[in-house]
Every structure is written in structure tokens, then in C-alpha cells.
C-alpha positions as CSV (number, residue, x, y, z in Angstrom):
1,X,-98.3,92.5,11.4
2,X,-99.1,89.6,13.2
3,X,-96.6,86.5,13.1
4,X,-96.9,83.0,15.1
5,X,-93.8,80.3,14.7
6,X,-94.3,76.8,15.6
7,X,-91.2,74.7,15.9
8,X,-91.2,70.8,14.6
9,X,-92.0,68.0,17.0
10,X,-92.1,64.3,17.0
11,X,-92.1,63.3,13.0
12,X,-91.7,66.7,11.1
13,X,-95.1,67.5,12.5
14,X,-95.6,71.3,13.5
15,X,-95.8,72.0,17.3
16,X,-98.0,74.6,19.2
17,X,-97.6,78.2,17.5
18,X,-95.8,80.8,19.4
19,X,-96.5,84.7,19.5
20,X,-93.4,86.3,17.7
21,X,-92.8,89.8,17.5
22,X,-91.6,91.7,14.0
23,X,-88.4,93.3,13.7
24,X,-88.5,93.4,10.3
25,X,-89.7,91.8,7.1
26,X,-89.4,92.0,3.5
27,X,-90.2,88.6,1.0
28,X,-87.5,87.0,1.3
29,X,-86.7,87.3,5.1
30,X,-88.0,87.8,8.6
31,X,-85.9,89.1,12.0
32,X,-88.2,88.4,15.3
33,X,-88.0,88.3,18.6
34,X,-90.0,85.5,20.7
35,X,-89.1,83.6,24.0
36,X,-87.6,80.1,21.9
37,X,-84.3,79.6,21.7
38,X,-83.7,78.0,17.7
39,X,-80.9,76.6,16.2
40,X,-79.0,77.8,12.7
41,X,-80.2,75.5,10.4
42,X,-83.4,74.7,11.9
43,X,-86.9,74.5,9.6
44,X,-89.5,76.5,11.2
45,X,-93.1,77.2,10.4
46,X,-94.4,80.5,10.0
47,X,-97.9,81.9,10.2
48,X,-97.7,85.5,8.7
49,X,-101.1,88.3,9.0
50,X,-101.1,91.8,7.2
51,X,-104.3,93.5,6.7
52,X,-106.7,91.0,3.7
53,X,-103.5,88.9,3.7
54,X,-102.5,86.1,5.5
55,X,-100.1,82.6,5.3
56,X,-100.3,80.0,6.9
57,X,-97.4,77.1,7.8
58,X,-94.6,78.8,5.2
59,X,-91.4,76.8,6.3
60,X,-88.1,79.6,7.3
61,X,-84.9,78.4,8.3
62,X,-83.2,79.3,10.9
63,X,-80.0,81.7,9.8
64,X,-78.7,83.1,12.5
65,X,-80.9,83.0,16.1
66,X,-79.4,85.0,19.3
67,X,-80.0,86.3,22.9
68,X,-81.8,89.8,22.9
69,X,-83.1,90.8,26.3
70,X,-85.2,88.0,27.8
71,X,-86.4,86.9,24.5
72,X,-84.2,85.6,21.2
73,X,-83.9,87.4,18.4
74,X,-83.8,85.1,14.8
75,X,-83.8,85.7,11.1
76,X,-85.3,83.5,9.2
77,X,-85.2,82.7,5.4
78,X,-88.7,81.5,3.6
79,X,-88.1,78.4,2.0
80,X,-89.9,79.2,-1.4
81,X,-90.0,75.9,-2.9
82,X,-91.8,72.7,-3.7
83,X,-90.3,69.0,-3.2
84,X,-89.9,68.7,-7.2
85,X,-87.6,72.0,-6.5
86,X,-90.4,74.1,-8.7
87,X,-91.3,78.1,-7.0
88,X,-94.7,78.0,-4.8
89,X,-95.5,81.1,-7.3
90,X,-98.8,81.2,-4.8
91,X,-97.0,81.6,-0.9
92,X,-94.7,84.2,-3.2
93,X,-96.9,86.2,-4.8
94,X,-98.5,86.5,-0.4
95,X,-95.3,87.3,0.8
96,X,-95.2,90.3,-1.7
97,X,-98.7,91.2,-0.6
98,X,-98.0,91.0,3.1
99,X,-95.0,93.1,2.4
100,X,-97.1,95.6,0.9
101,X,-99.5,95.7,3.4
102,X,-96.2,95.9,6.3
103,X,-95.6,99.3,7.7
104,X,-92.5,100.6,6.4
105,X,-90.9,100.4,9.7
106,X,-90.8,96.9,9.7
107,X,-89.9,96.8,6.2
108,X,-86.0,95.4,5.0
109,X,-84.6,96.7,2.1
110,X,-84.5,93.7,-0.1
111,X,-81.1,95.1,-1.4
112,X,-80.1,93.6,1.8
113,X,-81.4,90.0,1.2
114,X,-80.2,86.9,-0.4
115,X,-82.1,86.3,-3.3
């Protein structure tokens, strides 16, 4: 699984992507590791890649973001809706398809995972 973050810059506008690492994934959620330091709360963008399937720029925020090693480890949350508050059905119906397509090593149990 390939995932790049990019961090927001000078008016909401998405910076350079960064090469993140996969702990692990499921629809809802993503743990990584990369070298940026994020804080709790934050928006970040997320470009996700799993075998046909791909997404590109699906906002996380930031839950919980600490050091691991030389690198920080976060978790983000997918933000899943539109302005008017209505589901992006589309960038959901990916994340399940990306999921799929995830080695189950990777995988989180969505038991585990707000809703």
C-alpha cells in the first residue's frame, strides 16, 4: 500500500506530499509513520494506492500524533463528508476497496474504530 500526506500551507492549500509508511488501515482510520511532526486536531491530506485503486487528497485529522524512533507515528481519521454535511458515498465506497485490496497485516479491525 502506498500512502503520501501533504500538510496545509499558506490558505488551506495542500503542501508538497510526503512518503508515509502504513501501520495499519481499515476505512475509517490510518496509523503511519513519516518524518513530520502533526498536531491533534490538524486536517491533513491523504493520497492512498492499493492495487486498481487509488485516492487522491481525502482530508484525515490528526487524532493522536507521537514520537516513534526518528520518525512520528499518527492516526488519522478520514473526514467522510461534504460541506452540506451529506457522505462522499464515492471516496467511501474507495476506502472499502483499498481496504480490500490491503494485506491483512496492515489491516485494523474496524471493531476497533469510531464509526
Amino acid at each position: 500500500m502506498e500512502v503520501s500526506i501533504s500538510l496545509l500551507g499558506m490558505f488551506s492549500r495542500p503542501k508538497k506530499p510526503v512518503s508515509a509508511k502504513v501501520i495499519k488501515f481499515n476505512r475509517y482510520s490510518l496509523v503511519f509513520n513519516s518524518n513530520k511532526k502533526v498536531k491533534a486536531g490538524d486536517v491533513i491530506y491523504l493520497n492512498l494506492k492499493a492495487g486498481l485503486h487509488s485516492l487522491r487528497e481525502v482530508r484525515g485529522r490528526v487524532e493522536e500524533c507521537e514520537p516513534s524512533g526518528r520518525f512520528y507515528q499518527t492516526r488519522v481519521l478520514f473526514v467522510l463528508e461534504r460541506p452540506d454535511k451529506q457522505p462522499y458515498h464515492e471516496a467511501i465506497s474507495i476506502l472499502k476497496a483499498i481496504e480490500q485490496a490491503t494485506p491483512e497485516a496492515l489491516r485494523s479491525p474496524l471493531h476497533m474504530q469510531h464509526p
